[in-house]
Structures are given as structure tokens and as C-alpha cells.
C-alpha positions in Angstrom: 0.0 0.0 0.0 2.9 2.1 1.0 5.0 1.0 -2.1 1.8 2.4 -4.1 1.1 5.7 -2.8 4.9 6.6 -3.1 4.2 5.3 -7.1 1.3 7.8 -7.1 3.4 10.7 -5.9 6.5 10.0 -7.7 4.9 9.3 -11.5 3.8 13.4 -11.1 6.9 14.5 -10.2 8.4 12.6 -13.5 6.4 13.9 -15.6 7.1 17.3 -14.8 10.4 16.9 -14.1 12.9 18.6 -16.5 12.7 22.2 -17.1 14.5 22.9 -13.5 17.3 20.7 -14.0 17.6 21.1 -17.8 18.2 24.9 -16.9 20.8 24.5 -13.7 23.0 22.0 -15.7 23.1 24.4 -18.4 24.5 26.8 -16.0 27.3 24.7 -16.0 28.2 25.0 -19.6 31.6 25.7 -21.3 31.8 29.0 -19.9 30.6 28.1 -16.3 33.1 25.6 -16.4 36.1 28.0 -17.6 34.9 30.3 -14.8 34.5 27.8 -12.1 38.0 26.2 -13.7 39.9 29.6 -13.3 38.4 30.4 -10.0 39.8 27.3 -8.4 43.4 27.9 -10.2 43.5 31.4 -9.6 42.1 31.7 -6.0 41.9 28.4 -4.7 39.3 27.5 -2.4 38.3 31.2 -1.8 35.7 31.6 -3.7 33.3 28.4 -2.7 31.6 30.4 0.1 29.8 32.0 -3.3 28.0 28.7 -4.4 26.2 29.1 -1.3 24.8 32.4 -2.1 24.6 31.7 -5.9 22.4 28.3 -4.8 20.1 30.3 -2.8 19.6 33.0 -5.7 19.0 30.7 -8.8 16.4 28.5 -6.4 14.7 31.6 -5.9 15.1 33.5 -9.5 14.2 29.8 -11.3 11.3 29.3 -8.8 9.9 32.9 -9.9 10.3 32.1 -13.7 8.6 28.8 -13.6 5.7 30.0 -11.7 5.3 32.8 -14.2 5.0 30.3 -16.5 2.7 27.8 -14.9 0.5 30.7 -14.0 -0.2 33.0 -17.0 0.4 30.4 -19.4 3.2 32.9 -21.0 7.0 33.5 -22.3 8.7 36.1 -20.1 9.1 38.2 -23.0 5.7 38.5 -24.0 4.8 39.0 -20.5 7.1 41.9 -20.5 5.6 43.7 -23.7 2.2 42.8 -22.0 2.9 44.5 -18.8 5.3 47.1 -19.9 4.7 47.8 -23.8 6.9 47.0 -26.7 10.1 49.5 -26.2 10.7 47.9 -23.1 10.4 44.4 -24.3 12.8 45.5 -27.0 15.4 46.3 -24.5 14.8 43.3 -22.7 15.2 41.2 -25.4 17.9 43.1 -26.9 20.0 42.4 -23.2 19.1 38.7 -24.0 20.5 39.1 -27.7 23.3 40.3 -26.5 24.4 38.4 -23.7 23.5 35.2 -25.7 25.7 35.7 -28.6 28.6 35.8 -26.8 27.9 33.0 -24.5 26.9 30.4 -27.9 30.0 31.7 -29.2 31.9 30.4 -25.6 30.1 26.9 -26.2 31.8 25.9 -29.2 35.0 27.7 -28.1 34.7 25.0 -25.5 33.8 22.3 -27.9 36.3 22.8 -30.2 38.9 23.3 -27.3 37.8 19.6 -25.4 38.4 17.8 -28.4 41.9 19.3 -29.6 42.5 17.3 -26.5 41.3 13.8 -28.1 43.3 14.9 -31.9 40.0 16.4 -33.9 40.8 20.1 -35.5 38.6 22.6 -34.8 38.0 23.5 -38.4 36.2 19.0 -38.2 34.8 19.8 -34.4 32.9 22.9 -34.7 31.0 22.5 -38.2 30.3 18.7 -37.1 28.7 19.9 -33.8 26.6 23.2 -35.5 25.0 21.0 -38.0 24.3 18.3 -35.2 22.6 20.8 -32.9 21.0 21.9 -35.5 19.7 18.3 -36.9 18.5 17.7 -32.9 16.3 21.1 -33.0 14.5 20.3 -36.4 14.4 16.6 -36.4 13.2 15.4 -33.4 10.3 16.3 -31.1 9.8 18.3 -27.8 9.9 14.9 -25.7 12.8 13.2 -27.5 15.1 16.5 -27.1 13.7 16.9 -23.7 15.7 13.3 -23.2 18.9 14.1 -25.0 19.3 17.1 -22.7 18.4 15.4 -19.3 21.2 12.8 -20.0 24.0 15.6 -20.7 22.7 16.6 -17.3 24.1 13.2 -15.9 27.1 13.1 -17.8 28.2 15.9 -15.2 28.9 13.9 -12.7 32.4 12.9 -14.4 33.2 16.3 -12.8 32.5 15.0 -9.6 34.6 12.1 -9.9 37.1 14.1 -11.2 37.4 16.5 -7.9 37.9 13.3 -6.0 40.9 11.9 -8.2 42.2 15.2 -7.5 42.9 14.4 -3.8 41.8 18.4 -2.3 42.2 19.2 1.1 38.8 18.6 2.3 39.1 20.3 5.7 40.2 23.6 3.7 37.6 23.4 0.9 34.5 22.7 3.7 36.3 26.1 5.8 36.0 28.2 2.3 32.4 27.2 1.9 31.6 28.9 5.1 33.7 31.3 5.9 34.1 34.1 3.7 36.7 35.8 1.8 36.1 38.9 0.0 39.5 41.6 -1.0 36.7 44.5 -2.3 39.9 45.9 -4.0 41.3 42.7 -5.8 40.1 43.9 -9.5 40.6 40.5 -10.4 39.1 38.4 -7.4 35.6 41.0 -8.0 35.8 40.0 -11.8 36.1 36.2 -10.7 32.9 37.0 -8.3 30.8 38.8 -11.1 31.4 35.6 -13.8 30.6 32.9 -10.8 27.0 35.0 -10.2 26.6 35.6 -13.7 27.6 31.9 -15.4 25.1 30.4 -12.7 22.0 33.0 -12.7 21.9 33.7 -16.4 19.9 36.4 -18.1 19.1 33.4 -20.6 18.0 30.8 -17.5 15.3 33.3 -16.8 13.9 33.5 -20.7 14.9 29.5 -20.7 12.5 27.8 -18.2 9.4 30.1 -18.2 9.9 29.2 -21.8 10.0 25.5 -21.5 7.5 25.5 -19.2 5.1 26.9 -21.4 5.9 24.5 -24.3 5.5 21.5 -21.4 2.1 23.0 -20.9 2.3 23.0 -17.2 -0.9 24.0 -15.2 -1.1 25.0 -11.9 -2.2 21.5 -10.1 1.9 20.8 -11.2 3.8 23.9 -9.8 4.4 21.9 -6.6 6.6 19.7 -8.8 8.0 22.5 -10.9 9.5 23.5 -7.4 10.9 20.3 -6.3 12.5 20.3 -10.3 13.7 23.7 -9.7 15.1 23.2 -6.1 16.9 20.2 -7.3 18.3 21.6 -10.4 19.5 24.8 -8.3 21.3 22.5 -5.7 22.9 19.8 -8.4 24.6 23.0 -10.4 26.3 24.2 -7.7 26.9 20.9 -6.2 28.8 19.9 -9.7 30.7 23.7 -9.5 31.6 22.6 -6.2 33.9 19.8 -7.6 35.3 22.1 -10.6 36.5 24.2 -8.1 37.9 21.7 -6.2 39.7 19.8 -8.6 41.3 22.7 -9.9 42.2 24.0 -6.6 43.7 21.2 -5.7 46.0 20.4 -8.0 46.6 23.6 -10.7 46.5 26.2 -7.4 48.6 24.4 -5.0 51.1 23.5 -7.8 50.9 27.1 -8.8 50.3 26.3 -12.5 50.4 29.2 -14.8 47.0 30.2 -16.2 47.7 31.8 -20.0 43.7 33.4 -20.8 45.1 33.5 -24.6 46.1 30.1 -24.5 42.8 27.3 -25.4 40.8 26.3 -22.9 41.6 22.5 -23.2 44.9 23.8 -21.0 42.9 23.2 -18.1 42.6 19.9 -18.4 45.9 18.5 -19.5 47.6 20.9 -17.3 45.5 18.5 -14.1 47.2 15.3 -16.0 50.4 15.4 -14.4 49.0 16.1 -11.3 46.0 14.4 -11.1 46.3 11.6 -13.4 45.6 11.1 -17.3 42.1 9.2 -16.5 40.9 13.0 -14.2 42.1 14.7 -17.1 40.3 13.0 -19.7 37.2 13.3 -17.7 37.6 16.8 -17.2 38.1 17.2 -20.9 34.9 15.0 -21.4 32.7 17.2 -19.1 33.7 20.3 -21.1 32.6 18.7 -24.7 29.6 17.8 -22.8 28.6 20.7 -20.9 29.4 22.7 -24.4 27.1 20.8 -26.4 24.3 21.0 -24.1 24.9 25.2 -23.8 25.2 25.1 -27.8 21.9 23.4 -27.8 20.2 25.8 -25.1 20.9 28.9 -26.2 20.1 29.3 -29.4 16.7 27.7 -28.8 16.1 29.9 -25.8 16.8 33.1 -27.9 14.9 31.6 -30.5 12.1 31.2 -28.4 12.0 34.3 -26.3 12.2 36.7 -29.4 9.6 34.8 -31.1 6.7 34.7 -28.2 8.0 38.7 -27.2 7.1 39.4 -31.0 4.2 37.1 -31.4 6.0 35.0 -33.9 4.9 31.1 -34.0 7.7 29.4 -31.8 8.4 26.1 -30.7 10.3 22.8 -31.5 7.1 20.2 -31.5 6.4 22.6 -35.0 7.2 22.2 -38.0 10.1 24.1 -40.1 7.2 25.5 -42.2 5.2 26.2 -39.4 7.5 28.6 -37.3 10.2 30.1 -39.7 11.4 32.9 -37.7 11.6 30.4 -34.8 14.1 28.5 -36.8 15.8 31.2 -38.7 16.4 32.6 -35.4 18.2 29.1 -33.9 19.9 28.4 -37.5 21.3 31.9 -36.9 22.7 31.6 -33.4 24.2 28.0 -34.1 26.3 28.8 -37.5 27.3 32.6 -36.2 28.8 31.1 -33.0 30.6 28.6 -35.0 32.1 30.6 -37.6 33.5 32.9 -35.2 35.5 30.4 -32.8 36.6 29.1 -36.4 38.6 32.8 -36.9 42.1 31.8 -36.5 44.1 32.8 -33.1 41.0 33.7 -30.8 41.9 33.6 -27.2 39.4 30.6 -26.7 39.6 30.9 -22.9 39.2 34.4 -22.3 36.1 34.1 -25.6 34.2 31.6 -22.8 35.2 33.7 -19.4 34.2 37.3 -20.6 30.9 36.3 -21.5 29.8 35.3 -17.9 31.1 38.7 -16.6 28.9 40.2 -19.0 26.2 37.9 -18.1 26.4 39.0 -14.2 26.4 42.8 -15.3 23.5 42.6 -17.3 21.4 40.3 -14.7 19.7 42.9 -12.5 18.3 44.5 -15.2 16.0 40.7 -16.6 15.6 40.5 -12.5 13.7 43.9 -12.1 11.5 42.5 -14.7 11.0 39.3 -13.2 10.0 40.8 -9.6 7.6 43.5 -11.3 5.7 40.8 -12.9 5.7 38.5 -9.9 4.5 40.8 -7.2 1.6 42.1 -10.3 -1.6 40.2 -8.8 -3.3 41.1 -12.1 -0.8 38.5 -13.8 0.1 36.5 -11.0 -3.3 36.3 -8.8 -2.4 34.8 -5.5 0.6 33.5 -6.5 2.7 36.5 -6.1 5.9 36.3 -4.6 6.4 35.9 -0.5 8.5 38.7 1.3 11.3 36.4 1.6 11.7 35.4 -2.4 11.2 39.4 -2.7 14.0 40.5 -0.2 16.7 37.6 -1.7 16.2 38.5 -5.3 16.0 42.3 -4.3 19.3 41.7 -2.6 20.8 39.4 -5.6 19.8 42.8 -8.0 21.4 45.5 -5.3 24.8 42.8 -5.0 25.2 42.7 -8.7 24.7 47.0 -9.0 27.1 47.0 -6.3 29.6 44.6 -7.0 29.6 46.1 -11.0 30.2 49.5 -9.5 33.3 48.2 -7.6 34.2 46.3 -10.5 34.7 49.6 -12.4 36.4 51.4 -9.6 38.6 49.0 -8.1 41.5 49.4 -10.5 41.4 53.4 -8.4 41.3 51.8 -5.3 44.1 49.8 -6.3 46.3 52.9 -7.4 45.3 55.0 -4.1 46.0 52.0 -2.1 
């Protein structure tokens, strides 16, 4: 009887199941990675007391987006041009544009950089991967991409076994976690704390699920499970940076292994060979191709998506090509512009996937205003608008962004005077 009821409550949660984690495991894509990579080379353990702040923020910010959507029923965008007209929808979007680019561009820096390591050439790896992202978007359904991405998801965990091959000082890394470290005029620790904020609470996470929950057509009798999905995804992204950080601490910081941001990003992971063994550094370089194809994958077809609903264009991958051309045109774009770039001889592939993520966390409170306008709206949200404690920790995740850009820009001063 008991077996049965837990069958009752768990088939629910399955079915709904995927939007949350798909989202938080994209977090970790071939930027995230380079960030959480260089953060553990570069400072050590020092900056894992910001995963705990970073898991509370996403829960909250991804909680907020997927009610929107299980609520009205809407894309963020649209919502956006409902509530606030079309000029500011425009901007909104045009943040999204903007920040996207840059970030597909990172994913296939990071594919093409992951399998230098295994002998393919860039100029094989990148077209191979833009037309097979592509194929995945047009060819198959909502349900059988929905698949594809939850097992990328999975594959993560090589990063996990990865920090334990590693050997880290465990006592040291659980210390960092909780006892914070913060040098306000380190220029280069504050750019390290704006790309670990903005990697993990994307602009694009926010268009992303209330996206994907709309095409799941979620109702209200399932946001109770669109919680548990987001809470989960929220806690296994930051679990998996966790052991990014670790690994790389562990062995590139306390060997004191030089970091060259022009050099590719594959660096990362043979430089942990020597030190960590050739099977670590193979699964490192494994996680990277992986994470990368799943952030090629995601955000083209969240830009696609969020421009077409904010514009009332036919969007949506369970349609046909025929059916939704903008919706395509758009994800055809994002895929093949991304790839021809990283193909431009002599880029600086690493610092192409960091740069992005600082860009991501600069532009975030600005897609967050937005979000906590139309969740506190009752005419939108009826009487699911937001408690006072989602409202004070995304107010506060806005107001540490504005103030941790500001310092940002005025560090390199504080440096001189100091």
C-alpha cells in the first residue's frame, strides 16, 4: 500500500520533471566551467563560500520564472511587452541578444577546445557539432530533445569524480564554503565574483525555463513539482561547480600552475594530467565537450524562443520548419554565427568563454527587475505573487550585482590610491 502511494506521488513529479534541472546543468556549460576552472586555479578554495549564495539566488530567481510560466500560461518576454509595452520588451530582449551571442560563441569555443585534447581540429569539431545541434532542434520532437538534454545533465557527474581523483584538502575546501573571503579591491578576485553570479543566474536561465515551461504546458495542479525540479536543479549546479573548483584547486592552485587566458581552454585539463592523473584529465576534458554541447543546444533555442513569443511570432520545436520560420531562422542563426567565429584563427578561446559570464552577471539585475515586477503584479500572477522572503533575496541578488559592477569599475582606483 505504501510502495503504491509513493508510485502515485512520484509518476507526477516525473512527468514534470525537466525544465529545472535542464536549466541548472546548463548553468554549467563551457563557460561556467572555464569560470569555475579559473576560480579554483587562480584563488583556490576562496571563492566556494559564493555557491552558497549563488544556490540560494537561482532557487529563488528559477522558482519565480517557472511560476510565471505555470501561472499566465506565457514567455517572459511577452509578459514583458504585456505589462510594460513593446520599447521595453525590445530592450529586454535586446539584453538577452546580446548576452546570448557571446555565451553560444563560448560553447563551441569550449567544444572545439575539449576535443583538440582527443586529436579532432577545430576547423572538423565545430561544423560537425553546428550541424548536429542543429539536426537535434529540427528533427526530433519536444519529448525526445527533452531526453537528449536530461542525459547531458548526468554526464556531469564525471566532474565530480574528477574532484575526488584530485585528492583536495577537504578540511580547507569545507572552511571556504563557510567562511568568507572577500578583498573588495582585488580587481581581479571581483571580476572572478561577477562571472561565478553571472555563469550560474543567467539572463538566458530566466527566458529559458518560463519558456520550456510553457511548451510543457504546465498548469497549476503541477507547480508543486516545478519547485521540487527547480530546487533540485538549483542544488545539483552548484553541487557539480563545487567539484570544478575543487579539482582545480587542488591540483593547478597548489602547484601554482600558470593560467595563459590566450592560450585554449583545453589547457585546463591536461595541465591536471600530471598532477591528477591522465584518466581526471580526460574526464575533465569529457565534461567540457559535454557541458558545451548542451549550452550550444540551449541557447540558441532559448533566444529563438524568447524573441519569437515577445514578437508574437509562431515558436516552438514540436512545430514544423514551415510552421515557425522565424523560430528556426532565429536558432539556424545563433548556431552557425557562433561557429564561424570560434573558427577565426588565433582567438583567445579561454578568455572568448570567461568574458561572456562577466557580462552575463552585469547585465542580470536588469532581466531580475522585470521578473520581480511581474511577480509581485496580482493582475498576472493572482495569488501567486511572490512571498516577502523570495522578494527580499532576489532584491538583494539585484542591489549585490549593482554593487559589485560598480566596484568592479572602480577597483583598478582603489588599487592605485592603495
Amino acid at each position: 500500500m505504501r510502495s503504491r502511494f509513493g508510485r502515485q506521488r512520484l509518476m507526477p513529479l516525473l512527468a514534470v520533471i525537466g525544465p529545472g534541472l535542464i536549466a541548472a546543468a546548463a548553468d554549467n556549460d563551457a563557460g561556467g566551467i572555464a569560470t569555475y576552472s579559473l576560480a579554483g586555479a587562480r584563488f583556490g578554495y576562496e571563492l566556494l563560500w559564493v555557491l552558497l549564495l549563488v544556490t540560494l539566488s537561482l532557487a529563488v530567481t528559477q522558482e519565480m520564472g517557472a511560476r510565471m510560466g505555470v501561472v499566465t500560461g506565457k514567455g517572459f518576454g511577452g509578459l514583458i511587452r504585456e505589462r510594460f509595452g513593446a520599447r521595453w520588451a525590445a530592450l529586454a530582449i535586446l539584453v538577452m541578444l546580446v548576452a546570448n551571442l557571446f555565451t553560444t560563441v563560448a560553447e563551441f569555443a569550449g567544444i572545439a577546445s575539449s576535443l583538440r585534447i582527443f586529436g579532432v581540429p577545430t576547423y572538423v569539431s565545430v561544423p560537425v557539432a553546428a550541424i548536429a545541434v542543429y539536426l537535434l532542434m529540427v528533427r526530433f520532437n519536444f519529448r525526445r530533445v527533452q531526453q537528449v538534454f536530461l542525459l547531458s545533465g548526468v554526464l556531469y557527474l564525471s566532474y565530480v569524480v574528477s574532484g575526488f581523483l584530485a585528492r583536495p584538502d577537504w578540511s580547507l575546501a569545507i572552511r571556504s564554503v563557510v567562511q568568507p573571503s572577500v578583498p573588495w579591491a582585488n580587481t581581479a578576485y571581483l571580476l572572478m565574483f561577477v562571472a561565478t553570479v553571472g555563469t550560474t543566474i543567467t539572463p538566458w536561465g530566466q527566458f529559458f525555463i518560463q519558456s520550456y515551461i510553457v511548451d510543457k504546458r504546465l498548469d497549476e495542479e503541477d507547480l508543486g513539482y516545478a519547485r521540487a525540479d527547480v530546487y533540485l536543479g538549483a542544488f545539483f549546479t552548484n553541487f557539480v561547480a563545487f567539484f570544478i573548483i575543487v579539482a582545480c584547486a587542488a591540483t593547478l592552485w597548489v602547484s601554482r600552475v600558470p593560467i595563459d587566458p590566450s592560450a585554449p581552454p583545453g589547457q585546463l585539463a591536461a595541465a591536471l594530467e600530471p598532477l591528477a592523473g591522465r584518466f581526471a584529465s580526460g574526464l575533465f576534458a569529457f565534461g567540457l565537450l559535454n557541458a558545451s554541447l548542451l549550452g550550444a543546444a540551449i541557447l540558441p533555442l532559448t533566444t529563438a524562443y524568447a524573441t519569437s513569443e515577445t514578437f508574437g511570432w509562431e515558436a516552438g520545436i514540436d512545430k514544423r520548419l514551415r510552421e515557425a520560420p522565424i523560430f528556426y531562422g532565429i536558432l539556424a542563426f545563433f548556431i552557425f554565427i557562433a561557429g564561424l567565429i570560434v573558427l577565426v584563427p588565433g582567438l583567445p578561446l579561454l578568455l572568448l568563454m570567461f568574458l561572456p559570464q562577466v557580462l552575463n552577471g552585469v547585465l542580470l539585475p536588469v532581466v531580475l527587475i522585470f521578473v520581480l515586477k511581474i511577480t509581485n503584479d496580482r493582475e498576472f500572477m493572482g495569488k501567486y505573487t511572490n512571498s516577502p522572503l523570495f522578494n527580499v533575496v532576489a532584491g538583494l541578488t539585484v542591489a549585490g550585482m549593482i554593487v559589485l559592477t560598480v566596484l568592479l569599475l572602480v577597483s583598478p582606483l582603489i588599487e592605485r590610491l592603495a
